[in-house]
Every structure is written in C-alpha cells, then in structure tokens.
MARKEVO-415304 format. One record per residue (C-alpha): residue number from 1; residue in one letter; x, y, z. Coordinates in steps of 0.2 Angstrom, whole numbers, plus 2048, in hexadecimal, padded with zeros to 3 digits. Layout:
N
+-----+--------+------+-------+-----+
: num : residu : east : north :  up :
+-----+--------+------+-------+-----+
: NUM :      A :    X :     Y :   Z :
...
+-----+--------+------+-------+-----+
//
This chain:
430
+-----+--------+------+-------+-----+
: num : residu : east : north :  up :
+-----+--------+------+-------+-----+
:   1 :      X :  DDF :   F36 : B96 :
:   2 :      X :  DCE :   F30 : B8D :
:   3 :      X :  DBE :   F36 : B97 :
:   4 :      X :  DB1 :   F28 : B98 :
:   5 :      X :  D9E :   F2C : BA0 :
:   6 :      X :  D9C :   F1F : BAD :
:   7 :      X :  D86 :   F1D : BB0 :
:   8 :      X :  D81 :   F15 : BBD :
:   9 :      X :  D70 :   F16 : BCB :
:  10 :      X :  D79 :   F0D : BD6 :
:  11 :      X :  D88 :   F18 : BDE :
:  12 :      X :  D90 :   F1B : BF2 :
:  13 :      X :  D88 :   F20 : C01 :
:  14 :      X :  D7C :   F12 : BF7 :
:  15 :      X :  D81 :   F00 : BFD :
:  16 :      X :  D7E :   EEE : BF8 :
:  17 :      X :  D86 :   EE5 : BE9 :
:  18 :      X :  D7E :   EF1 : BDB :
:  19 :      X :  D8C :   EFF : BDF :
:  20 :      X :  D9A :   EF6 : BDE :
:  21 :      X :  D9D :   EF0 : BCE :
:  22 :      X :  D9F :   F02 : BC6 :
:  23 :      X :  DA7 :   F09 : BD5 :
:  24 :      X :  DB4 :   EFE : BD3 :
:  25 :      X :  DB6 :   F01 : BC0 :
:  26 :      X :  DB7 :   F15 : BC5 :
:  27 :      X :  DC7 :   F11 : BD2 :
:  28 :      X :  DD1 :   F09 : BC5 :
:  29 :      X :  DCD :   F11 : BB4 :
:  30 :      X :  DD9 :   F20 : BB9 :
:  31 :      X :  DE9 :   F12 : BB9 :
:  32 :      X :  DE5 :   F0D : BA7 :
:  33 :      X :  DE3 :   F1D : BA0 :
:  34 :      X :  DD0 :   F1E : BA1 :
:  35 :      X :  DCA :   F30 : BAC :
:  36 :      X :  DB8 :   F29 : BB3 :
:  37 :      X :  DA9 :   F37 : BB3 :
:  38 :      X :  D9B :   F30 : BBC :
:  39 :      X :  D88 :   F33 : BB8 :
:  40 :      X :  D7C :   F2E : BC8 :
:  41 :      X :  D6E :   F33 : BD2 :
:  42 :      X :  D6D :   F3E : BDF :
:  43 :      X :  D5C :   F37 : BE8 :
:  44 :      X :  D5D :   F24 : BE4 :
:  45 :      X :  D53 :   F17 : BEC :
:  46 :      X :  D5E :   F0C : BF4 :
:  47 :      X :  D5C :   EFF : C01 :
:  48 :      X :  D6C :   F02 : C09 :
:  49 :      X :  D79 :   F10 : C0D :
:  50 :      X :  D8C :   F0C : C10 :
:  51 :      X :  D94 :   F1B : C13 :
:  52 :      X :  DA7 :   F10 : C13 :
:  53 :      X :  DA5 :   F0E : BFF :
:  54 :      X :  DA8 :   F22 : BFC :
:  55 :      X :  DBC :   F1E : C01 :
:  56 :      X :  DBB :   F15 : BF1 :
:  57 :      X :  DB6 :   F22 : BE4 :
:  58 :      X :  DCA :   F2B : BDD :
:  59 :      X :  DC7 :   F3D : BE5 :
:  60 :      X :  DCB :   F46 : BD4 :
:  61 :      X :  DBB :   F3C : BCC :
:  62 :      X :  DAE :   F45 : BC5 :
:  63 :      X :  D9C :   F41 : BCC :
:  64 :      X :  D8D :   F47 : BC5 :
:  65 :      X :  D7B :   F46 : BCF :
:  66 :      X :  D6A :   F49 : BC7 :
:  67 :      X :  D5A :   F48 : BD0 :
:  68 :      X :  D4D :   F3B : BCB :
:  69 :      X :  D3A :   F38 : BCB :
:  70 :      X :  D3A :   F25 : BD9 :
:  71 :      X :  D2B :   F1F : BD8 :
:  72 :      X :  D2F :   F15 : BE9 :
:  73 :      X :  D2B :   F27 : BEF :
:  74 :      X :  D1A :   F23 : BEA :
:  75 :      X :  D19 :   F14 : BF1 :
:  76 :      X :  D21 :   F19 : C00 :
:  77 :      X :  D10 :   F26 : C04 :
:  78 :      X :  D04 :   F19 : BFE :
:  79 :      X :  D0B :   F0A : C0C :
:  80 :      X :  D0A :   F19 : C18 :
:  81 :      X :  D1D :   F18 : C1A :
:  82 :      X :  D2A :   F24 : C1D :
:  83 :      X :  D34 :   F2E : C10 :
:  84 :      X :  D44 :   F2A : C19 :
:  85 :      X :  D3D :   F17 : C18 :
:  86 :      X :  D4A :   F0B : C11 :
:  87 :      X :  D42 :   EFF : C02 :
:  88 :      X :  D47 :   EEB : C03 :
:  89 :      X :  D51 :   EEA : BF4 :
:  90 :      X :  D48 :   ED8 : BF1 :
:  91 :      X :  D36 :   EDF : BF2 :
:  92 :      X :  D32 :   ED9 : BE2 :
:  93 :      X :  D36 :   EC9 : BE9 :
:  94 :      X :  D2D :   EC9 : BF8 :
:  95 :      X :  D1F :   EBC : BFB :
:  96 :      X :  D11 :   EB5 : C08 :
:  97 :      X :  D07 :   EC2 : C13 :
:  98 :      X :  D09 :   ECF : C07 :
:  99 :      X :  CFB :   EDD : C08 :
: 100 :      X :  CEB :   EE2 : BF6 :
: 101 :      X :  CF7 :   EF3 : BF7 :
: 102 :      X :  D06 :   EEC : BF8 :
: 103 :      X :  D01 :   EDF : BE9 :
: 104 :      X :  CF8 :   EEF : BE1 :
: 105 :      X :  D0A :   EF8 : BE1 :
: 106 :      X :  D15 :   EE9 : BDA :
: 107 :      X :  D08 :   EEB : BCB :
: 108 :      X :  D0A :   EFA : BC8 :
: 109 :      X :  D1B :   EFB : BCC :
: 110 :      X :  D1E :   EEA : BBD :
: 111 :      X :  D16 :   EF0 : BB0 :
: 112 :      X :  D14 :   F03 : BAF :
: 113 :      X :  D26 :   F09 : BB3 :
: 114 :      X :  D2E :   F01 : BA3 :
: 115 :      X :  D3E :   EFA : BA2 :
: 116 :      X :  D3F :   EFD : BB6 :
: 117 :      X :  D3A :   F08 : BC6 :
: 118 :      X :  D49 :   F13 : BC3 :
: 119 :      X :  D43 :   F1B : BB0 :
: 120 :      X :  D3D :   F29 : BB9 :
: 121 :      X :  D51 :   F2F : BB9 :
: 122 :      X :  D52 :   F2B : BA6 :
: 123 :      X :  D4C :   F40 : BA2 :
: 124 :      X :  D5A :   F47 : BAF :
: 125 :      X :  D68 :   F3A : BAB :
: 126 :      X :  D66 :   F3F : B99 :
: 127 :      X :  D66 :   F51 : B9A :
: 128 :      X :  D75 :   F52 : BA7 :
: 129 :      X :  D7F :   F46 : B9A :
: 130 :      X :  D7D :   F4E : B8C :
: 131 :      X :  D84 :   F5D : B94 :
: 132 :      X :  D92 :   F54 : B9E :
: 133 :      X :  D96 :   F4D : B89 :
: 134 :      X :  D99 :   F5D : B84 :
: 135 :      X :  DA2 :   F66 : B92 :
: 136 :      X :  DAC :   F58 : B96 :
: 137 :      X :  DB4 :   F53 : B85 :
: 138 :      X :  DAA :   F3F : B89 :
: 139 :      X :  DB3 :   F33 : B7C :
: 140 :      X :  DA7 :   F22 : B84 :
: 141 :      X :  D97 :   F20 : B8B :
: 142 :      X :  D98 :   F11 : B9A :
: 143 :      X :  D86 :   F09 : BA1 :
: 144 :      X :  D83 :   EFD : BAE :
: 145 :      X :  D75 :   EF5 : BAF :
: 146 :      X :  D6A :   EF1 : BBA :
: 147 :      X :  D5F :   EFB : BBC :
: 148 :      X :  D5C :   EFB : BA7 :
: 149 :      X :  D57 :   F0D : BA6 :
: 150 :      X :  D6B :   F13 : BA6 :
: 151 :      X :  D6A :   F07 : B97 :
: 152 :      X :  D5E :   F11 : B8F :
: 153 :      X :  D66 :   F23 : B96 :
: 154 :      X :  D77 :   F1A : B8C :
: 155 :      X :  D70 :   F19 : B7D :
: 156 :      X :  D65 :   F29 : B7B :
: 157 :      X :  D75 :   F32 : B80 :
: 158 :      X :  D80 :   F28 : B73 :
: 159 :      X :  D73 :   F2D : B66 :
: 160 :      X :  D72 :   F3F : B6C :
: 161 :      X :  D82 :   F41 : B6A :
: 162 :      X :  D8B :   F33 : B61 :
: 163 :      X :  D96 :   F2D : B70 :
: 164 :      X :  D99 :   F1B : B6F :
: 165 :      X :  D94 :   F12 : B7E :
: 166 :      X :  D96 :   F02 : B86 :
: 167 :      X :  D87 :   EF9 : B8F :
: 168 :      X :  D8C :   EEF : B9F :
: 169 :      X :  D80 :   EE3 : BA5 :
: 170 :      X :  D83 :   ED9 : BB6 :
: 171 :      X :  D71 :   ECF : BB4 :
: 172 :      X :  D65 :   ECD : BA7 :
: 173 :      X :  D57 :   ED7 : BA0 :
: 174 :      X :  D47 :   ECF : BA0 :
: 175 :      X :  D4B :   EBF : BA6 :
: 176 :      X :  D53 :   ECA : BB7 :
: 177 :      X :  D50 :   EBF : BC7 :
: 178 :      X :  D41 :   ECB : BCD :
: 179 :      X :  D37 :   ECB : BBD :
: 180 :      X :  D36 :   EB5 : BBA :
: 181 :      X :  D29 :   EB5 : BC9 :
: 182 :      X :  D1F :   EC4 : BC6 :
: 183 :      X :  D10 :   EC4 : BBB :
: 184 :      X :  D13 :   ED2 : BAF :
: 185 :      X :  D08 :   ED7 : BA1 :
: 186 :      X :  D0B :   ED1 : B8F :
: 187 :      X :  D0B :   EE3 : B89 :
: 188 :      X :  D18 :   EE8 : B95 :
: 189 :      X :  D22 :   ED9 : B91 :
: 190 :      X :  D20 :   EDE : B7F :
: 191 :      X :  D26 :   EF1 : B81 :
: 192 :      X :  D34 :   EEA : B8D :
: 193 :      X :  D3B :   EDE : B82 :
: 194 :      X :  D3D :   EEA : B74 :
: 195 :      X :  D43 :   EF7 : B7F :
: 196 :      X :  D51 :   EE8 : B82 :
: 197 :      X :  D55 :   EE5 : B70 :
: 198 :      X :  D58 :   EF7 : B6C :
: 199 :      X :  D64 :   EF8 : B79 :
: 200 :      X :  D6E :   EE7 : B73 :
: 201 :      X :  D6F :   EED : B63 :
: 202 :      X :  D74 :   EFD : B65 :
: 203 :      X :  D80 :   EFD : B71 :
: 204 :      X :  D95 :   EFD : B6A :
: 205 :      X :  D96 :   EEF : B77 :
: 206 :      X :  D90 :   EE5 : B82 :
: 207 :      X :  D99 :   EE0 : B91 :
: 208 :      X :  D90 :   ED2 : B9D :
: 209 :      X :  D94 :   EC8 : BAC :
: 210 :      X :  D94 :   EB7 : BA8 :
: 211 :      X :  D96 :   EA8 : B99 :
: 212 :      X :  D84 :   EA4 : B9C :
: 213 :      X :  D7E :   EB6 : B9A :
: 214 :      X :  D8B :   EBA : B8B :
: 215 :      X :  D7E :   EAB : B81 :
: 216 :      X :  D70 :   EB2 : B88 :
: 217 :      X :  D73 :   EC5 : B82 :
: 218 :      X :  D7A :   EBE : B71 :
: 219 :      X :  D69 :   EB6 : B6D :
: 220 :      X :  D61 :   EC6 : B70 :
: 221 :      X :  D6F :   ED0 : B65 :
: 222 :      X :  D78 :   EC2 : B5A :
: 223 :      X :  D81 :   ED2 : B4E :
: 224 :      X :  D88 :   ED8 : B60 :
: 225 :      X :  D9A :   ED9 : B69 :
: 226 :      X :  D96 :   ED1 : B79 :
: 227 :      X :  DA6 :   ED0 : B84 :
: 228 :      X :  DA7 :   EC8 : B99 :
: 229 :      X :  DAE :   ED0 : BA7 :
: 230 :      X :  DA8 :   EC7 : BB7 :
: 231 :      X :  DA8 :   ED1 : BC8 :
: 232 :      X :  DB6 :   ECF : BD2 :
: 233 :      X :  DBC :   ED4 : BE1 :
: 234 :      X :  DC8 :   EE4 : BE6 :
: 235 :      X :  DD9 :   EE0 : BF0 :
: 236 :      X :  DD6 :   EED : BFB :
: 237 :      X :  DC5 :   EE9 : C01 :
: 238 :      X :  DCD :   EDC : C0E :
: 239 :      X :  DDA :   EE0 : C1D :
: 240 :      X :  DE8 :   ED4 : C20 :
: 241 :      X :  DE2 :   EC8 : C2C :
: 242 :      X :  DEE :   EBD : C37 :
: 243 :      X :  DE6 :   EAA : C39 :
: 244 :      X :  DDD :   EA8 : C4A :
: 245 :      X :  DD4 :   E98 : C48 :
: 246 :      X :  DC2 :   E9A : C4F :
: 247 :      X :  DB8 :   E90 : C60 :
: 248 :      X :  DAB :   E8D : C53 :
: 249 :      X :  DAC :   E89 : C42 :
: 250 :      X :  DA5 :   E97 : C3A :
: 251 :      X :  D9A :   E99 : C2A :
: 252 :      X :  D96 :   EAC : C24 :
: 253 :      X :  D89 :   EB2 : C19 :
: 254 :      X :  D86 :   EC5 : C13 :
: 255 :      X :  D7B :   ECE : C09 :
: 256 :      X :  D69 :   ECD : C05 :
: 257 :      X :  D5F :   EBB : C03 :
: 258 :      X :  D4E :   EBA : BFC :
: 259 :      X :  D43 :   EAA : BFB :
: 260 :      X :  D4D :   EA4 : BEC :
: 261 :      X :  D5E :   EA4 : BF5 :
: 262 :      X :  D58 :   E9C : C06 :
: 263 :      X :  D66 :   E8D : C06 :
: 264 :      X :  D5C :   E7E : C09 :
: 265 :      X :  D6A :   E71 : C09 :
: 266 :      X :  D76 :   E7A : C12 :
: 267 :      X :  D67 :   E7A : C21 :
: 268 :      X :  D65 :   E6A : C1F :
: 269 :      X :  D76 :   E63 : C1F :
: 270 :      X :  D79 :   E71 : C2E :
: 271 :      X :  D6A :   E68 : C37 :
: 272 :      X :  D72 :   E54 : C33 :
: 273 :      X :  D83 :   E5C : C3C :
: 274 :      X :  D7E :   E64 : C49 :
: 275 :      X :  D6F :   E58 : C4D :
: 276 :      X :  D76 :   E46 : C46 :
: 277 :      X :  D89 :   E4A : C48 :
: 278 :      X :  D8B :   E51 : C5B :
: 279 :      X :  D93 :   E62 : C52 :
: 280 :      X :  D90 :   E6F : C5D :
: 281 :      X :  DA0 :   E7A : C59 :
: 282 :      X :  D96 :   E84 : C4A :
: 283 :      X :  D8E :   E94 : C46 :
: 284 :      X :  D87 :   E9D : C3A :
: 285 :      X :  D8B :   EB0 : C38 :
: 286 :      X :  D80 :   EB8 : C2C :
: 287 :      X :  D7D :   ECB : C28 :
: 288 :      X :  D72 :   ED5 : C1D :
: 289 :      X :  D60 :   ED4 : C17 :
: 290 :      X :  D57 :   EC2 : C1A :
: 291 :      X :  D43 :   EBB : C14 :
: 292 :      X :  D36 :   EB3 : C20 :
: 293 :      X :  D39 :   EA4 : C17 :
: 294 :      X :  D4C :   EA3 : C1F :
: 295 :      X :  D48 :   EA5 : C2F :
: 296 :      X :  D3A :   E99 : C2D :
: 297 :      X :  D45 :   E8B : C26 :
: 298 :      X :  D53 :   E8F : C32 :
: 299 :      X :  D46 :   E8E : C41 :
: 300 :      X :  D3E :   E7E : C3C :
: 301 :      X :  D4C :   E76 : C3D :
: 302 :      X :  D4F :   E7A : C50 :
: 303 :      X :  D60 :   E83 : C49 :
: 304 :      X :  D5D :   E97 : C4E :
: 305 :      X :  D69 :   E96 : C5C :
: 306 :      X :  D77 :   E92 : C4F :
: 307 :      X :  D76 :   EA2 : C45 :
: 308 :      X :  D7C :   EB2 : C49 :
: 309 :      X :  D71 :   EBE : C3E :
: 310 :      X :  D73 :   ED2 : C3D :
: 311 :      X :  D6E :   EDE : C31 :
: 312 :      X :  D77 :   EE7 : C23 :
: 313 :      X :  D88 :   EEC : C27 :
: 314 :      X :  D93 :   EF9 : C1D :
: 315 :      X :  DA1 :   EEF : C10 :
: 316 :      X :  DAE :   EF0 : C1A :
: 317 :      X :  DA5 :   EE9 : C26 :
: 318 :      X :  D9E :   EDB : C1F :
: 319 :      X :  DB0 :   ED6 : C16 :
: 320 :      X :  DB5 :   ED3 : C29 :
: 321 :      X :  DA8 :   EC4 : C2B :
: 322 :      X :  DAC :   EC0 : C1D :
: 323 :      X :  DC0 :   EBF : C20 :
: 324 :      X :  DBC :   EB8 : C33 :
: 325 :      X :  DB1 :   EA8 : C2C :
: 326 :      X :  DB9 :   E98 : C29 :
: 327 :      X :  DAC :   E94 : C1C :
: 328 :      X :  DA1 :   E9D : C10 :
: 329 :      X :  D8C :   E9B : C0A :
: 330 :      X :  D89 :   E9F : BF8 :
: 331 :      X :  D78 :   E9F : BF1 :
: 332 :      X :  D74 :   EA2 : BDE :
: 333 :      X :  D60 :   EA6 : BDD :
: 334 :      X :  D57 :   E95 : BDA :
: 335 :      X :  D4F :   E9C : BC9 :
: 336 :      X :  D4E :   E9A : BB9 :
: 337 :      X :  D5C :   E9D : BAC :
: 338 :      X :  D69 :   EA0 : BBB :
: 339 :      X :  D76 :   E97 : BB1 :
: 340 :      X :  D80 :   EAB : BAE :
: 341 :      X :  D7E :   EB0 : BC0 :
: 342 :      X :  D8E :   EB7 : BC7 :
: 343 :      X :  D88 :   EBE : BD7 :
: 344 :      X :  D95 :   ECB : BDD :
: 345 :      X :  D95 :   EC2 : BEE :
: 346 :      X :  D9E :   EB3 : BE4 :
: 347 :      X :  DAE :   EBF : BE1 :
: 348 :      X :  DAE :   EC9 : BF3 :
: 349 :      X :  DAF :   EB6 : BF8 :
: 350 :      X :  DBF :   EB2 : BEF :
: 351 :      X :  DC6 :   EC2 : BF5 :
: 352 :      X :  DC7 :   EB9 : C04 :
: 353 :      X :  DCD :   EA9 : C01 :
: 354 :      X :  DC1 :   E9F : C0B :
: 355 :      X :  DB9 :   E8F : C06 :
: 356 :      X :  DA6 :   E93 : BFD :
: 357 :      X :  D9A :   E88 : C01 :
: 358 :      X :  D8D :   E8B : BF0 :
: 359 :      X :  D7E :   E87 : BEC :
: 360 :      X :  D78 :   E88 : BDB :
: 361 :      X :  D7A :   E81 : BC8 :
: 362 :      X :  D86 :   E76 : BC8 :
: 363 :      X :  D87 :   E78 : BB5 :
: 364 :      X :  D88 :   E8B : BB9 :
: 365 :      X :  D94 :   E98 : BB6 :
: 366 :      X :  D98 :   E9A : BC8 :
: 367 :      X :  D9B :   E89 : BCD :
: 368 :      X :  DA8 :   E8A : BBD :
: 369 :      X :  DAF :   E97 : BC3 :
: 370 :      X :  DB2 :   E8F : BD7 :
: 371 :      X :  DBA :   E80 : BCD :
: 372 :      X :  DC6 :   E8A : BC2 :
: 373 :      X :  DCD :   E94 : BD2 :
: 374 :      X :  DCA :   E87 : BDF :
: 375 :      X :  DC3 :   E90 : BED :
: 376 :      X :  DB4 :   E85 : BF0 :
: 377 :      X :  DA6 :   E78 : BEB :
: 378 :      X :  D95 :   E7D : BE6 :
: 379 :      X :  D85 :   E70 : BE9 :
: 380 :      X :  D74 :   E6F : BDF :
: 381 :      X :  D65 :   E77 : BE9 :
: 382 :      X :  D5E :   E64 : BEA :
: 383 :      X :  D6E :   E5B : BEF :
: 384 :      X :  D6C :   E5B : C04 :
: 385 :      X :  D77 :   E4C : C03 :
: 386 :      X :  D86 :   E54 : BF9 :
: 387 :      X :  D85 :   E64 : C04 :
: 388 :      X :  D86 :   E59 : C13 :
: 389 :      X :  D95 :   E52 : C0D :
: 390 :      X :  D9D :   E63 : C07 :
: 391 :      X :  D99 :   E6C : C17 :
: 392 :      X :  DA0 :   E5D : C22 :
: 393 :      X :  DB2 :   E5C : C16 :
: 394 :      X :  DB2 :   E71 : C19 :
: 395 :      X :  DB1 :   E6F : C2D :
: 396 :      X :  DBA :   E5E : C2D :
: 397 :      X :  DC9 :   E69 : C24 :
: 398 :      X :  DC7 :   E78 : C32 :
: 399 :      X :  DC8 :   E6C : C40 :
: 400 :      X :  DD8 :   E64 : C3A :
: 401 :      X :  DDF :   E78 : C36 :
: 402 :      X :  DE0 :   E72 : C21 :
: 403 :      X :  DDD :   E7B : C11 :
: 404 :      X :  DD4 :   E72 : C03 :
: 405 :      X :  DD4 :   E7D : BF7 :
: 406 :      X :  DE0 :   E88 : BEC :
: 407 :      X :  DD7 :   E99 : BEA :
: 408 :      X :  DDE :   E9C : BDA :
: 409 :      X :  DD5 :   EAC : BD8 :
: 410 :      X :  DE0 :   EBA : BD3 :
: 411 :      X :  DD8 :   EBE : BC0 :
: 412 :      X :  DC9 :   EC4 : BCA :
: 413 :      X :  DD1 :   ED3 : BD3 :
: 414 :      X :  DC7 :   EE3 : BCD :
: 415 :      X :  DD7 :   EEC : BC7 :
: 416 :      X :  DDB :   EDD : BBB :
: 417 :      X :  DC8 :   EDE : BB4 :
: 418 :      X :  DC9 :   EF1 : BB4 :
: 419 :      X :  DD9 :   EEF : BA8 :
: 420 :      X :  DCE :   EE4 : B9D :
: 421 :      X :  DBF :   EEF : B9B :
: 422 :      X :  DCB :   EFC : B93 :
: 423 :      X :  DD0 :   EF2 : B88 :
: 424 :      X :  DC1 :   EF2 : B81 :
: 425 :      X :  DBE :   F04 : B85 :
: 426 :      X :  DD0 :   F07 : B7B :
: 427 :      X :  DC8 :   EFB : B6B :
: 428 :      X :  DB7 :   F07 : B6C :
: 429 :      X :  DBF :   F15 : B6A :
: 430 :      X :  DCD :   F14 : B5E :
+-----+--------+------+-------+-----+
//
C-alpha cells in the first residue's frame, strides 16, 4: 500500500468546516489502496471543538502533532483574555464597535504574519515531515489549504526531499473572503502574491473546489494541472430517519454567519409570510456562530420570536437539525469573485435530501450544482420577490406532504470523491 503525507491545521477535537475535508479524505484512502499519514498541530487555534469527529479518523492511521508558535496567544494577553479563550473564526470579518486595540491587532495580524496567522507552525511541520519522509518510506506529499502556510510546509518538504506533492485548495489565496475587506499594505500584498505563485507553480498538481476557482488558479499558473474535486458529503454522517412531518414548517441553518452571509431576502420574504400571509406555522432553527448584523435584521423586522437560535453543536449533532428540517438556508458570502465558492455546508445539505433555499450567484457554481442534482433553488442577494415566491412554493409543497425536487446527489458522497483523488495520486506517482 502507497503512504501518502496528509498536512492539514485543521484536524478533530477541532470543529467547523475546516476539518472535514481532509478528515474525510483520511477515512477512505485505506479502500483505494492509499495508507494516509497525517501531519497537524498539536496546540491549534480553533474556534470550535467536536469531540464526535475523532470516530471518523481509521484507528490504524498515523497522526503526527507538532507544536506551533499562535500568535492569537499573543493577541489573547493583549485584549486581556483568557488562554482557554476561544477565537471567533470570522474576526477578521468582524465590523462596527470594534475597539483602537482590536483595530491595532487586525493590522498586525494582515500584514506582518505573511501568507497567514498559522506560519508560525511552518518551522515545526517542516522538520517533523522531513523526518516522517524518511522513516515512513512517504511516496506523495498532500496539502490543504487554508490556512496557506501547509502550502508552503508542502512545497519546502517536496524540495527537501524530492517527494511529489499535491496542493488542495478549498478557497482562494489572496482573494480569500476575509482579506477583500481589509486594507492590507502593498508590500504585504506584494510578498503574498509571490509567495502564491511559487506555490502554483511548483506544486505536481493542483486540486481545487470549484469550476470558477479551477479559472481562477489557472490564470495564476497557466503551465499547471489543475484538477476539481468539490466537497461532498459522507453516507454515514446521517442516521435513517423515518418521516414525521413537523407542527411547524421548519427551516434550519448551521454553522457560522458573518455580515456577508446575513440572508436578506429570505428575512424579508419570512417577514411578507408571516406578516402579509396569516403564516404562523413556521420556524426557524438556527445553530452556530451569528454577527450583530443578524440579529439586528431579524429584530427589525419584529421576527425574533420565529427563530430558534443556539450555539455551536458537535456534527453529529448538527446533522440531526439538519435531517429534522423540512427546508434548508444557504448563504454564499456576498463578495466579490464568489463565483467558485462551494461551501461545504452546500454538500452536508444534499446529504440530507431536503430542499435548499440559497442565496447567492445565480451564475455560480453552486447554483449549477442545485440545478444539476435538483435538490433546490438558489435566489440573487437582491431578489426579495423571487425568494418570496421560492420560500412560499417550498412551504406550499410541505403543507400538501409533496416533494419537488429529485435530489440526484449521489456523485457527491466523499468515498466517490476519495476514489477520484487517487486517481490522480496513482497518475503522480507512476
């Protein structure tokens, strides 16, 4: 069996999105002849723990911890918070009352700590992996990326020792949500978009999320193999549950939403329902991390007593709202080229074969997606009137016990998407 070195920040107790890409890679390579080894971090900075991902990783797989230098424990002293202190994973993104240190922070944290927060591991990843290359006869070098800096620990171990390796990226580079808001300076810009176009061109091959990220990565590496493998969503992650139609038609949301995901047309089509219609018999159920600017919107429009809201809740967890709703909310972040996002939400979605409500571009590669597998509808951030009419076909459909939509969703299972990265794993190494 071929030994490929998984690197990845992101890995369980950590929760959230981040890890599951690459965890789910890990729990399929062994049945196409691929023995995962995984590089990570033993002191990462996560803002969330699930302790139910760790039944996930094989119990004969190799993991590897180093420590790292997090200069959120920096931070963490200067805001006079504690150690133990959990870090929003949208601060970056955060806006409004926002304190001269916290603003102070953000600077530094933009444009000294070059590609991202996380190089501080770079030194530690790449010693480990050079010896984890030799002691474990390694025959492929795998990155995913974000954070950049295992991009960079990739490459510096495939030059050290001439391992091939393959470069995942789930978002982009520079134009990454959290950077198109922030004023960084042109000489960090500069250093980080060389520090990119090393990587792109370096790499054996790249392996990206989306259509629209494939163009944009291949204007930055035109010589390169760029190959798509979207997210997807693992069979096993969702319990057989028998249909028990709700009192209330039910929407869920889950996961974290910043100021660029608050879902304006679905509040006000929500608001012409409940408030033009009569429709009472709704709710929302919504878990996870969410900005001022939600609960603001959600307030003004007198619709608080509607939404059910908790915090974060473990995966397993959160699949169970997911599989008890009749309806699903889908944001993409309202930003600039947002064309390629492929939000892993989108695939635990089709996992369980409820409608999605989206919002996003319709000239995206999500909304092609929801209308190849017909498993929902996806509306423009400024179309209140076609979200109205969407989310009133979706409750109309609920009230009469019908299904709309096909759900044709099976290429997306992560063991189907594990099979076709070692193909390319297989052509790499040859």
């Amino acid at each position: 069996m071929k030994k490929v070195l998984i690197i990845t920040y992101y890995w369980p107790p950590a929760g959230g999105a981040g890890v599951q890409r690459a965890l789910k890679f890990v729990k399929y390579l062994p049945q196409f002849g691929w023995e995962p080894i995984v590089l990570t971090v033993e002191n990462p900075d996560s803002p969330t723990e699930d302790l139910s991902l760790l039944g996930d990783i094989p119990k004969e797989c190799k993991v590897y911890k180093t420590r790292s230098f997090e200069p959120f424990d920096i931070y963490k002293k200067f805001m006079g918070k504690k150690s133990d202190e959990k870090i929003p994973g949208d601060i970056l993104l955060q806006t409004g009352n926002v304190s001269l240190k916290d603003k102070l922070a953000k600077w530094v944290r933009v444009n000294l700590f070059i590609p991202d927060a996380k190089i501080g591991w770079k030194k530690y990843a790449v010693k480990k992996g050079v010896e984890i290359i030799e002691d474990e006869n390694i025959d492929l070098i795998f990155t995913t990326s974000p954070p950049q800096t295992t991009a960079l620990i990739g490459r510096k171990l495939s030059k050290l020792t001439g391992v091939k390796w393959v470069a995942d990226f789930r978002d982009p580079w520079m134009e990454i949500v959290y950077y198109q808001n922030l004023n960084r300076s042109r000489i960090t810009k500069t250093i980080d978009s060389s520090l990119e176009s090393k990587v792109m061109n370096d790499a054996n091959t790249i392996v990206t999320i989306s259509e629209d990220m494939s163009r944009l990565l291949k204007e930055k590496a035109k010589s390169q193999n760029i190959v798509v493998i979207p997210n997807g969503f693992d069979e096993t992650d969702f319990d057989p549950v028998e249909f028990t139609k709700n009192d209330k038609f039910t929407i869920a949301y889950t996961g974290s939403m910043s100021k660029d995901r608050v879902p304006y047309p679905f509040i006000n089509a929500l608001k012409k329902m409940i408030y033009g219609d009569g429709i009472r018999n709704i709710q929302m159920k919504f878990a996870g991390k969410f900005c001022p600017e939600f609960y603001e919107a959600i307030k003004n429009e007198n619709l608080t007593e509607f939404f059910i809201i908790q915090d974060f809740v473990p995966h397993k967890e959160s699949t169970k709202i997911l599989q008890s709703a009749n309806a699903l909310l889908l944001v993409i972040d309202n930003v600039p080229n947002n064309k390629g996002f492929l939000t892993g939400k989108l695939f635990e979605y089709m996992g369980c074969r409820k409608p999605i409500f989206a919002i996003g571009p319709v000239d995206g590669d999500a909304n092609r997606i929801i209308k190849e597998t017909d498993c929902g509808t996806m509306i423009d951030y400024a179309d209140n009137e076609g979200a109205y009419k969407s989310l009133r076909m979706m409750y109309n459909s609920w009230e009469n016990d019908s299904i709309d939509y096909k759900f044709n969703v099976e290429g997306f299972s992560r063991e189907h998407l594990t099979k076709k990265l070692t193909e390319i794993f297989e052509e790499i190494t040859e």
